[in-house]
VOBA-197719 format. One record per residue: x, y, z of N, C-alpha, C in turn; residue in one letter. Coordinates in steps of 0.1 Angstrom, whole numbers, always signed. Atoms other than C-alpha are relative to their C-alpha. Example, Ala and Ser with C-alpha at 12.3 -4.5 7.8 and 13.67 -1.06 7.14 Angstrom:
[[+9; -12; +0]; [+123; -45; +78]; [+9; +12; +0]; 'a'],
[[-9; -11; +0]; [+137; -11; +71]; [-8; +11; +8]; 's'],
% end
This chain:
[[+2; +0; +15]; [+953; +912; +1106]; [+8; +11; -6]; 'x'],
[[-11; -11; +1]; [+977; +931; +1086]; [-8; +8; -13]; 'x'],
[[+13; -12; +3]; [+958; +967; +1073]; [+8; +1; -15]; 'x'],
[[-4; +0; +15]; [+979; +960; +1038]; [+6; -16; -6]; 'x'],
[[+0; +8; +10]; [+976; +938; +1010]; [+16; -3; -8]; 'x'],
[[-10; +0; +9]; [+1010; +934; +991]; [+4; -13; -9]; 'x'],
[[+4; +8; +14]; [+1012; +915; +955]; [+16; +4; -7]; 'x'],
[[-8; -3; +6]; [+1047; +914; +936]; [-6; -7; -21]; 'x'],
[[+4; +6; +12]; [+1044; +908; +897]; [+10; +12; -10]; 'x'],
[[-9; -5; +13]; [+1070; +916; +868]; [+8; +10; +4]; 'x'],
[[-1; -12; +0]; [+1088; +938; +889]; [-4; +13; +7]; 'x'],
[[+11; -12; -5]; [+1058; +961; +903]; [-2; -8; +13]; 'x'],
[[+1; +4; -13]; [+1052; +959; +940]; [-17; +5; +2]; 'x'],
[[+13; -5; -1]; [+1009; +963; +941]; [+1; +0; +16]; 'x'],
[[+5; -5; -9]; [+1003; +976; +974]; [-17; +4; +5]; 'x'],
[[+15; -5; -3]; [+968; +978; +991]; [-3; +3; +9]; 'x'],
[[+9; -1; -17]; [+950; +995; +1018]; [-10; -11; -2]; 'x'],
[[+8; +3; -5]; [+932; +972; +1036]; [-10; -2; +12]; 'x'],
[[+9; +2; -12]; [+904; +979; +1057]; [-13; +10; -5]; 'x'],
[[+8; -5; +7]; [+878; +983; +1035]; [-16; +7; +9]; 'x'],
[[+8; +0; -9]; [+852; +986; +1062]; [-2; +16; +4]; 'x'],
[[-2; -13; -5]; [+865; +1021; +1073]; [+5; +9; -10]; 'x'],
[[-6; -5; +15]; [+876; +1030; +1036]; [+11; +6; +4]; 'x'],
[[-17; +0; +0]; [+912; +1021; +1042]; [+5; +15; +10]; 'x'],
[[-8; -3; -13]; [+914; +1047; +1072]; [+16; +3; +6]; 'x'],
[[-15; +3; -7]; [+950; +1052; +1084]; [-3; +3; +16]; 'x'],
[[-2; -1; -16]; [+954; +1043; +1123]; [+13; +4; +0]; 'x'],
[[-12; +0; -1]; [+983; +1048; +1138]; [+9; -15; -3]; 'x'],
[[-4; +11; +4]; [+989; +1011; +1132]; [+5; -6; -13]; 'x'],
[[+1; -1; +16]; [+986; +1013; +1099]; [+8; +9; -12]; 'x'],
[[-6; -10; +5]; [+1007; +1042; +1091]; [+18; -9; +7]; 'x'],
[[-17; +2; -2]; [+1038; +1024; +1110]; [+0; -16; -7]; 'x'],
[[+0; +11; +7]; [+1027; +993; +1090]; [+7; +4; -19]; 'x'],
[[-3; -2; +13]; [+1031; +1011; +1055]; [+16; +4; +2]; 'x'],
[[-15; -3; -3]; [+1062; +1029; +1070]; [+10; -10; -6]; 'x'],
[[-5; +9; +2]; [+1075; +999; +1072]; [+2; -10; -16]; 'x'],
[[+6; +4; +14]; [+1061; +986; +1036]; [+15; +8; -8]; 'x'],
[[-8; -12; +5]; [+1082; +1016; +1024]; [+14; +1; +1]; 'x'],
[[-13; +0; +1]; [+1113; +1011; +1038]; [+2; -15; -5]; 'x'],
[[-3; +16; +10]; [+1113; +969; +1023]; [+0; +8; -10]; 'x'],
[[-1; -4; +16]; [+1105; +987; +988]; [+12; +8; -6]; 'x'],
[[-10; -7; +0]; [+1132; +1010; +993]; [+12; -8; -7]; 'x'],
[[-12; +4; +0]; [+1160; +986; +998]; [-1; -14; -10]; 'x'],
[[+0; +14; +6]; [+1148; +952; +976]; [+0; +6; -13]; 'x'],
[[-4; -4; +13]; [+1161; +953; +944]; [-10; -2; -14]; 'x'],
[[+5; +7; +7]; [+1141; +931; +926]; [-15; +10; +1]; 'x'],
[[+10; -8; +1]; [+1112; +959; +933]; [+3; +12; -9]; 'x'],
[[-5; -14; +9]; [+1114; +986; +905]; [-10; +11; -2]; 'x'],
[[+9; -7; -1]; [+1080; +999; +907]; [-11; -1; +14]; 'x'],
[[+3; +2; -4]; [+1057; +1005; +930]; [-14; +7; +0]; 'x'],
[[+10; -6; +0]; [+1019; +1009; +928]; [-11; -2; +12]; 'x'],
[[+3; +3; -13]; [+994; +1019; +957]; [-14; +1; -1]; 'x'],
[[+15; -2; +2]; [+957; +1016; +958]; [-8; -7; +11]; 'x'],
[[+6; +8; -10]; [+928; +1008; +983]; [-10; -13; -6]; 'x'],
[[+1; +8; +1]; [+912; +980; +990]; [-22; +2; -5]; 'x'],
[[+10; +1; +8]; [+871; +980; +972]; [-5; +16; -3]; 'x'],
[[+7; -11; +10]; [+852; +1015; +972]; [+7; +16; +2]; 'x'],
[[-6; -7; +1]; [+877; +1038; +985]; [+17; +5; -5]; 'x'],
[[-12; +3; -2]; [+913; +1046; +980]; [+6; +4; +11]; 'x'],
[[-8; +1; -19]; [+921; +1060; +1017]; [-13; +14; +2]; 'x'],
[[+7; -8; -4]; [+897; +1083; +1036]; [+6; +12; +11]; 'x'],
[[-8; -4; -6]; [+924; +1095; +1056]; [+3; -1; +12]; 'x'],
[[+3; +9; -12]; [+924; +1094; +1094]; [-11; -7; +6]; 'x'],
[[+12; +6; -6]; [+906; +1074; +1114]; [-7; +5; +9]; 'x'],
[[+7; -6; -10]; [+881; +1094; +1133]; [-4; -6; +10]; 'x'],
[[+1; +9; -13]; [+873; +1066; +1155]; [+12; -1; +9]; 'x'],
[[-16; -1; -10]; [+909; +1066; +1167]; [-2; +14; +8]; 'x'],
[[+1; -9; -3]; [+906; +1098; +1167]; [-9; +5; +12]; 'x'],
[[+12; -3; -15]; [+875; +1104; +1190]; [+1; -8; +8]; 'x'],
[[-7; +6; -14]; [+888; +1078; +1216]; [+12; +9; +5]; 'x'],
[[-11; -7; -6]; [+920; +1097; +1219]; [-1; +13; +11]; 'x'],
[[+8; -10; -4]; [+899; +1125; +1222]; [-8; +1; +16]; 'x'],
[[+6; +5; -14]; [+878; +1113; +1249]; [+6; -1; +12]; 'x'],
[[-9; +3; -10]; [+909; +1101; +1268]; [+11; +11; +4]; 'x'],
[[-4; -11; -5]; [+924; +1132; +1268]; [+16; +1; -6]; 'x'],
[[-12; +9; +6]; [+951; +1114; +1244]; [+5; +9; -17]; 'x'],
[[-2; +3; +15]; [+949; +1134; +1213]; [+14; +8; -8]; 'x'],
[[-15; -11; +6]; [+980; +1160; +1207]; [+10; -12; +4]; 'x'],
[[-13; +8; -4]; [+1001; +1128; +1221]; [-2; -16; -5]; 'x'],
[[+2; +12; +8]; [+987; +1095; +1202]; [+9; -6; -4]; 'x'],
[[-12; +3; +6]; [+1009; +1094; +1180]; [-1; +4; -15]; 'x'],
[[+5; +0; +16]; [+988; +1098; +1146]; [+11; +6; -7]; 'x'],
[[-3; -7; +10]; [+1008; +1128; +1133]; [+14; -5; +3]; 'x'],
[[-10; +7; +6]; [+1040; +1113; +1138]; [+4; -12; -6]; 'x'],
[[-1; +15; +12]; [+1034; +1080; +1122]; [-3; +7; -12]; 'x'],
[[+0; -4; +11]; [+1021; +1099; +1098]; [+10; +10; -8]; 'x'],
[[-12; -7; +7]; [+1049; +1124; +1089]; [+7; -7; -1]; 'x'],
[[-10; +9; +2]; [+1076; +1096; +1092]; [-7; -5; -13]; 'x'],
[[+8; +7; +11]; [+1050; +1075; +1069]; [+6; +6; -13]; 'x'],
[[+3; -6; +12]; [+1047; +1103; +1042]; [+16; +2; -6]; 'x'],
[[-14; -2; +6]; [+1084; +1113; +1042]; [+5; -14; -9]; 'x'],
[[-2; +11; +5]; [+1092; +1073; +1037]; [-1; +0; -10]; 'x'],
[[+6; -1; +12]; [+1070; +1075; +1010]; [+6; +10; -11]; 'x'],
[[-6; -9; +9]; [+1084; +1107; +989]; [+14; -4; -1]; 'x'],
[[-16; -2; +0]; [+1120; +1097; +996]; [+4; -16; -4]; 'x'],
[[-2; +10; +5]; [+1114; +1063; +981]; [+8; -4; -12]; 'x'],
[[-8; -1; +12]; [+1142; +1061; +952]; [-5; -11; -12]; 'x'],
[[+3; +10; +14]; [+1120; +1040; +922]; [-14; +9; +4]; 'x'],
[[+10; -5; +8]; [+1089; +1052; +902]; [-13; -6; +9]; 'x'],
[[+15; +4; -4]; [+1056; +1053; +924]; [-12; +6; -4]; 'x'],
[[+11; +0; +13]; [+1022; +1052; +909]; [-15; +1; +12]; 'x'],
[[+15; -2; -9]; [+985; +1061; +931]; [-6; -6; -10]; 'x'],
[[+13; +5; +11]; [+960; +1041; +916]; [-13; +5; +8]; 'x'],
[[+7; -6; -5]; [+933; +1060; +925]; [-16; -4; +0]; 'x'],
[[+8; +8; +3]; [+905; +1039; +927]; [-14; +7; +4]; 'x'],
[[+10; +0; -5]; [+878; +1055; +946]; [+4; +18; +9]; 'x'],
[[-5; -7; -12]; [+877; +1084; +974]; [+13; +7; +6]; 'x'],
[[-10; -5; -5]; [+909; +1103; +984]; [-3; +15; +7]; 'x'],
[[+7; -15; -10]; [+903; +1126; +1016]; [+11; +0; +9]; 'x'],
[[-7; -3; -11]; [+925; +1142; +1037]; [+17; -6; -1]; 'x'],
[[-13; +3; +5]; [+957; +1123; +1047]; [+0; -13; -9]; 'x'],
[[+1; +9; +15]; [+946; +1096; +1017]; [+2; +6; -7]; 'x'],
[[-11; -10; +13]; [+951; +1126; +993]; [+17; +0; +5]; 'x'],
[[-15; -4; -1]; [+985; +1133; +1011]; [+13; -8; -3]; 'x'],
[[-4; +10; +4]; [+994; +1100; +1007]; [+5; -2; -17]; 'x'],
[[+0; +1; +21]; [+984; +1099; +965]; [+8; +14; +1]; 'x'],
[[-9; -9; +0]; [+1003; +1134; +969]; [+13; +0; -1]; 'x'],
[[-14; +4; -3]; [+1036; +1118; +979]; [+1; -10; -14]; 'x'],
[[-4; +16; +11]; [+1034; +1094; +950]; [+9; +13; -14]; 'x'],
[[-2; -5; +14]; [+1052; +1105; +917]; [-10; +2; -13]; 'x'],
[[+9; +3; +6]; [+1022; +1096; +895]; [-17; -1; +9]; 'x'],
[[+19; +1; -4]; [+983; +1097; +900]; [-8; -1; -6]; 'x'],
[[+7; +4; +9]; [+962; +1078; +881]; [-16; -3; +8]; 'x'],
[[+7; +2; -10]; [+925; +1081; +891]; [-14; -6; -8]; 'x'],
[[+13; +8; +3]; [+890; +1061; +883]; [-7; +15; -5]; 'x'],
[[+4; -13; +4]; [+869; +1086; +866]; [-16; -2; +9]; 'x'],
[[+9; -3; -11]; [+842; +1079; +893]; [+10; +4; +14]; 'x'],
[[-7; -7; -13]; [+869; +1091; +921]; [-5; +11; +2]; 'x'],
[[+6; -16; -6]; [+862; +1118; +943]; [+11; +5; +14]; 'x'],
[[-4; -3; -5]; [+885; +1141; +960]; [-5; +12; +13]; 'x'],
[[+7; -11; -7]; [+883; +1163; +990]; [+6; +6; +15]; 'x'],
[[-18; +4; -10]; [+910; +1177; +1016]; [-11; -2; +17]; 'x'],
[[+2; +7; -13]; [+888; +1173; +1047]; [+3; +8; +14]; 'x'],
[[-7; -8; -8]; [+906; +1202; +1069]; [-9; +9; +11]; 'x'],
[[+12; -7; -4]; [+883; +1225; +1075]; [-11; +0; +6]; 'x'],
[[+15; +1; -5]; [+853; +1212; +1079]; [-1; -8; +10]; 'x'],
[[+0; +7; -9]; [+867; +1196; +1103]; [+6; +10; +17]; 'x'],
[[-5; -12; -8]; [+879; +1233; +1121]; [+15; -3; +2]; 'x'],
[[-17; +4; +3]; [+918; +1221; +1110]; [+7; +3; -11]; 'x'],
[[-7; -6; +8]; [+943; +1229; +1092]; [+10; -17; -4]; 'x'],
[[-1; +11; +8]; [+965; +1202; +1070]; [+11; -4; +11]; 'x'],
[[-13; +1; -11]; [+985; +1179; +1092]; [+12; -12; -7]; 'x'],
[[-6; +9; +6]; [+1001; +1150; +1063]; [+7; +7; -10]; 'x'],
[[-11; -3; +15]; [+1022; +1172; +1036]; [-13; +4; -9]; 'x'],
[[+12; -10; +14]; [+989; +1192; +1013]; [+5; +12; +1]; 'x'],
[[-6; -14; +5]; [+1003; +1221; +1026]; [+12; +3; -11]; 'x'],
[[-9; -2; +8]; [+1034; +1216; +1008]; [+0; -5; -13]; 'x'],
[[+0; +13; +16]; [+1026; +1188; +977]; [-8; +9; -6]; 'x'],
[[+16; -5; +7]; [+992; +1210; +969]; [+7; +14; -11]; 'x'],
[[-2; -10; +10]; [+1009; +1245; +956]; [+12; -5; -10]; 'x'],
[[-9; +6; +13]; [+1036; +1226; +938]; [-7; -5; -12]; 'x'],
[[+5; +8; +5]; [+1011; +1205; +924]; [-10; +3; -16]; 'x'],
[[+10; -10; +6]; [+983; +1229; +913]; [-5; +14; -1]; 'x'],
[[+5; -15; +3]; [+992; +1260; +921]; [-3; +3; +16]; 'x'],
[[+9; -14; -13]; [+983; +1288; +951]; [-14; +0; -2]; 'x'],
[[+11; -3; -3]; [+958; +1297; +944]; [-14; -11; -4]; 'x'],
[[+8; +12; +3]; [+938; +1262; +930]; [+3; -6; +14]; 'x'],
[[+1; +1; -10]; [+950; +1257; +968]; [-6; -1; +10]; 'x'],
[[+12; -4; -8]; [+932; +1275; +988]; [-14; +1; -5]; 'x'],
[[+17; +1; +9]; [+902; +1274; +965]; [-6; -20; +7]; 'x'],
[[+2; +19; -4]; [+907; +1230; +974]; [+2; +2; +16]; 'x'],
[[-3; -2; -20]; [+917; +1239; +1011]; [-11; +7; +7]; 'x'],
[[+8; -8; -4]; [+892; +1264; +1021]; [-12; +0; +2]; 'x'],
[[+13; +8; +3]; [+860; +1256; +1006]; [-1; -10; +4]; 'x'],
[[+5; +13; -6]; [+865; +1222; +1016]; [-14; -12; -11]; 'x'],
[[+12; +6; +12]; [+842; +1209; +984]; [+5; -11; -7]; 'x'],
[[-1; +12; +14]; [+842; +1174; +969]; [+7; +5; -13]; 'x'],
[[-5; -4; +13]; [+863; +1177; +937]; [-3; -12; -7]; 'x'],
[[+0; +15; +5]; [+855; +1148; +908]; [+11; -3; -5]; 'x'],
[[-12; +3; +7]; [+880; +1134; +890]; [+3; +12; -15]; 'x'],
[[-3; -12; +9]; [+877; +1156; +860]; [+2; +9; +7]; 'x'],
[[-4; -12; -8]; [+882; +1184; +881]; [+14; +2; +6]; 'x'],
[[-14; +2; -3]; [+910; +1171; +896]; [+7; +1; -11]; 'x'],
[[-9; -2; +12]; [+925; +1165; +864]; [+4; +10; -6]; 'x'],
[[+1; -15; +7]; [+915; +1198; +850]; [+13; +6; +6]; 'x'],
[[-17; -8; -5]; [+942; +1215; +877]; [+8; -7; +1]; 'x'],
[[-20; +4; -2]; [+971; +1191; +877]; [-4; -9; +15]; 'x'],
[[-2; +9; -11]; [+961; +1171; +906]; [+0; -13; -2]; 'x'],
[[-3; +14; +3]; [+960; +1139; +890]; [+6; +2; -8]; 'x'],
[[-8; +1; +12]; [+986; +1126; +862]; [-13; -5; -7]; 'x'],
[[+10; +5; +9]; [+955; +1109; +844]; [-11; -8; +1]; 'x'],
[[+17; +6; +1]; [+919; +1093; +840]; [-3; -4; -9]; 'x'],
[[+4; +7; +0]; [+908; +1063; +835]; [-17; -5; +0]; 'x'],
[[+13; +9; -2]; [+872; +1044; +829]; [+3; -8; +13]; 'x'],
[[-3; +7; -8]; [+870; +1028; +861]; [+0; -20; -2]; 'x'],
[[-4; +14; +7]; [+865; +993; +844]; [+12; +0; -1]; 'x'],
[[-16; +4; +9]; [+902; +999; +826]; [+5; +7; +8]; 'x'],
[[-13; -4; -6]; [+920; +1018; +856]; [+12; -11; +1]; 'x'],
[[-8; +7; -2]; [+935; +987; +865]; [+14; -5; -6]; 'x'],
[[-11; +4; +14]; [+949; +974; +830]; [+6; +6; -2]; 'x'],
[[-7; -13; +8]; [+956; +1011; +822]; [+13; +1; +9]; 'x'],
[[-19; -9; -12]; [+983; +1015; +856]; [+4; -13; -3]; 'x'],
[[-10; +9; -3]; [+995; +983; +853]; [+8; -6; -15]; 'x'],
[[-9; +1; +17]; [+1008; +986; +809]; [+7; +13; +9]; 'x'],
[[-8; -8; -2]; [+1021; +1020; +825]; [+12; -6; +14]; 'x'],
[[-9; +9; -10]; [+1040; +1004; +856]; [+7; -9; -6]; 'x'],
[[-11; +7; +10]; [+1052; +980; +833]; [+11; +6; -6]; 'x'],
[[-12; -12; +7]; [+1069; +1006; +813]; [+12; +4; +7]; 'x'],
[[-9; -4; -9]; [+1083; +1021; +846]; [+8; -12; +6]; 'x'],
[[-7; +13; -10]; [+1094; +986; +863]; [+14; -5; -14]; 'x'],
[[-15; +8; +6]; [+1115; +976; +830]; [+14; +12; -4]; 'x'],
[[-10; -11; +3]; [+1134; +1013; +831]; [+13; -1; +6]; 'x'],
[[-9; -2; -12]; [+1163; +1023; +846]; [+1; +6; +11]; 'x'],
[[+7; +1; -11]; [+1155; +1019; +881]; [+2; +13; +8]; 'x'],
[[-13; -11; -5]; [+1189; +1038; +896]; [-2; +11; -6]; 'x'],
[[-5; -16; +6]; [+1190; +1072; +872]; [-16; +3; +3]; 'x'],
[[+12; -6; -6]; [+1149; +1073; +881]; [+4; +5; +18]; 'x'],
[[-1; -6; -15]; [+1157; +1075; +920]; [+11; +13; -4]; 'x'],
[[-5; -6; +3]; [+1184; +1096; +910]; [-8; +17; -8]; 'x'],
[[+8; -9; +1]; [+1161; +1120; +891]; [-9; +7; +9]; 'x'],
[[+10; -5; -6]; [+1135; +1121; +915]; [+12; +10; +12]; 'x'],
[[-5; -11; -7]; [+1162; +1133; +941]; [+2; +12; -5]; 'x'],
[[-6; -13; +6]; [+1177; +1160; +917]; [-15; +6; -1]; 'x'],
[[+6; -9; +2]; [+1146; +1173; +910]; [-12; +6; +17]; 'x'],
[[+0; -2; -14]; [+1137; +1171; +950]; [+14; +14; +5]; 'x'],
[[-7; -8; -1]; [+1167; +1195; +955]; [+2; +12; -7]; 'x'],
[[-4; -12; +12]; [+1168; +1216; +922]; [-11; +13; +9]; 'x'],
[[+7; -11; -7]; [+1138; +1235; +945]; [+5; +7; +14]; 'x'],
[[-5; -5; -12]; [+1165; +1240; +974]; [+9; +11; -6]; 'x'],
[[-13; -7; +3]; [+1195; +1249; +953]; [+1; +15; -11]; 'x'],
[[-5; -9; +14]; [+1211; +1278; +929]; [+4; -7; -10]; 'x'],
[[-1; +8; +5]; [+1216; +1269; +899]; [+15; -5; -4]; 'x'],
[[-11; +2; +1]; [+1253; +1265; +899]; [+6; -18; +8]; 'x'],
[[-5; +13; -7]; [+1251; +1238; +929]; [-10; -12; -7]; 'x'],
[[+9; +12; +12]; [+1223; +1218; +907]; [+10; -9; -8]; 'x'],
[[-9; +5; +8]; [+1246; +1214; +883]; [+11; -6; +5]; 'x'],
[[-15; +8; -8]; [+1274; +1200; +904]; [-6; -9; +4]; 'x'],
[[+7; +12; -6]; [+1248; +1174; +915]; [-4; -5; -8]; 'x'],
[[-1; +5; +8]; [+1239; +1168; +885]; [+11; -10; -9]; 'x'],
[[-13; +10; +7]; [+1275; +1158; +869]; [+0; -11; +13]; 'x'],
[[-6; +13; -10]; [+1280; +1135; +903]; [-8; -7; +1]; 'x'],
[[+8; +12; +0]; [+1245; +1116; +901]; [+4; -3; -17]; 'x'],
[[-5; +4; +12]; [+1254; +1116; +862]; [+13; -10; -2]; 'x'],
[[-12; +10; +9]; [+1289; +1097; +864]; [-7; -12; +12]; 'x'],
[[+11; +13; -8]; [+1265; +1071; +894]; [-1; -5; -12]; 'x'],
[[+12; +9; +9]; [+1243; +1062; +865]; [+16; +0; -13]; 'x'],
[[-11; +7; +9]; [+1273; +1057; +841]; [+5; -15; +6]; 'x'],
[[-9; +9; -3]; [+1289; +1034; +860]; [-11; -12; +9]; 'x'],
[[+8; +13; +2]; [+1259; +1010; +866]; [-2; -7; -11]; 'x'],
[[+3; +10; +11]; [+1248; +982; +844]; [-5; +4; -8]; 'x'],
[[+11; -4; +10]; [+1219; +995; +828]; [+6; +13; -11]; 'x'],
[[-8; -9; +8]; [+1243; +1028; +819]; [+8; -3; -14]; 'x'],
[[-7; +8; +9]; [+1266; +1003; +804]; [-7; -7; -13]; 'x'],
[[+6; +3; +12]; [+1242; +986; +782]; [-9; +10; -8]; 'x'],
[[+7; -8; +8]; [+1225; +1021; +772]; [+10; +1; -8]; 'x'],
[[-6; -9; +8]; [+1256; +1032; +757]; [+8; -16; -9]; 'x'],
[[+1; +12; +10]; [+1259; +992; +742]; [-12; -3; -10]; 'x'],
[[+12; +4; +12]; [+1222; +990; +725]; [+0; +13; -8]; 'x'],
[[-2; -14; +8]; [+1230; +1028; +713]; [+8; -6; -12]; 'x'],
[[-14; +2; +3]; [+1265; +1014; +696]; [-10; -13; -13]; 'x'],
[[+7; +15; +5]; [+1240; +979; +682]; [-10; +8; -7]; 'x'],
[[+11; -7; +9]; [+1212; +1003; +672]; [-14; -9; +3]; 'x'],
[[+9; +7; -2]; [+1185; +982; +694]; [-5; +3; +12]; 'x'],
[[+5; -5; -12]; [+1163; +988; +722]; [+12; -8; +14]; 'x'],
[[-5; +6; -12]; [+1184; +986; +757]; [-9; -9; +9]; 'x'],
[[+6; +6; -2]; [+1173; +959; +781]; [+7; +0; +14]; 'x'],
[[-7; -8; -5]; [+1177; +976; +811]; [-3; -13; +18]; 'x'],
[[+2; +10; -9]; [+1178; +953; +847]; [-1; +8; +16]; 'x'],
[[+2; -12; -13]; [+1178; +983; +876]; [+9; -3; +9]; 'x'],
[[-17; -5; -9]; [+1211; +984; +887]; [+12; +8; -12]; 'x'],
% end
């Protein structure tokens, strides 16, 4: 049985954990199943958005401690495989070139935050509940929080979420910057999917395009930015959508853009 749901519609690629049972859990099975999810969304054109959410009361709980405690048992667990399905997974996920969206439905612990971490956007149920899971587990982060968290919210709202190890609600999250926005959990659904609309009818190419530039603008000086900037800039000229921006500009009418 395959541990994700996937739904296309106008454009938007809905994505679902499924394995409600274990509140959407990542196995190792399941991490080289999204992988995989990730690299189709990548390369299919006719995908322009992409939104990810679990399947009833959670949105991912993070590993599977049942995997986990067999590995354990067997004497299996520094060599499983978890954390490299999972770093492959997560990178897949951040290096995705179109507009991705966490619908945050429920629960996000551990590598389920790291997951909604990797996304571009985070939209979360205002009964969600966050909580990194590390600690109290006598561990330190092993899916990308070390790195997405102080970008995200800061140092020091870091270790205050890392350390303590304390349930966060959604208002709380929101308060520091860890979600993009909140939702009544009745109207999450409606609410990501008029905003996914928005993003699915943009221009697909100068968003991947952004997201890399601003993926490197934190490696570079600012002289080599700028040189990467003019060369993804004459890219997006010289696609379609470029060409009809600087045609409904000339008309005086909204462009009608097709993601290429």
């Amino acid at each position: 049985m395959s541990t994700i749901e996937i739904k296309d519609n106008n454009g938007i690629r809905w994505l679902t954990l499924n394995r409600p049972d274990q509140m959407n859990a990542l196995t190792v099975e399941s991490l080289v199943e999204l992988g995989g999810a990730f690299d189709a969304i990548s390369t299919d054109d006719n995908v322009r958005c992409l939104v990810i959410s679990g399947n009833s009361r959670a949105f991912c709980s993070g590993a599977d401690v049942e995997e986990w405690a067999r590995a354990e048992a067997s004497g299996t667990l520094e060599t499983y495989g978890w954390t490299e399905a999972a770093h492959l997974t997560m990178t897949k996920l951040a290096s995705v070139p179109k507009p991705v969206v966490a619908m945050i439905n429920g629960a996000a612990v551990g590598a389920g935050l790291d997951l909604a971490l990797c996304c571009d956007f985070r939209y979360a149920s205002d009964k969600a509940k966050f909580k990194a899971g590390y600690t109290s587990m006598a561990y330190s982060p092993d899916a990308g929080s070390s790195w997405h968290l102080p970008r995200i919210i800061g140092l020091e709202q870091s270790k205050i979420f890392l350390f303590y190890d304390e349930v966060w609600s959604a208002k709380k999250a929101l308060e520091v910057g860890m979600v993009t926005g909140l939702f009544e959990a009745n109207d999450l659904k409606s609410k990501v999917e008029e905003l996914a609309n928005n993003l699915s009818a943009g221009p697909t190419f100068a968003y991947g395009k952004i997201k890399a530039l601003l993926d490197s603008g934190t490696k570079n000086n600012f002289l080599t930015q700028l040189q990467q900037e003019k060369e993804a800039g004459l890219l997006c000229g010289r696609t379609e959508d470029g060409k009809e921006a600087i045609k409904a500009s000339i008309e005086k009418r909204k462009p009608k853009f097709v993601g290429r």
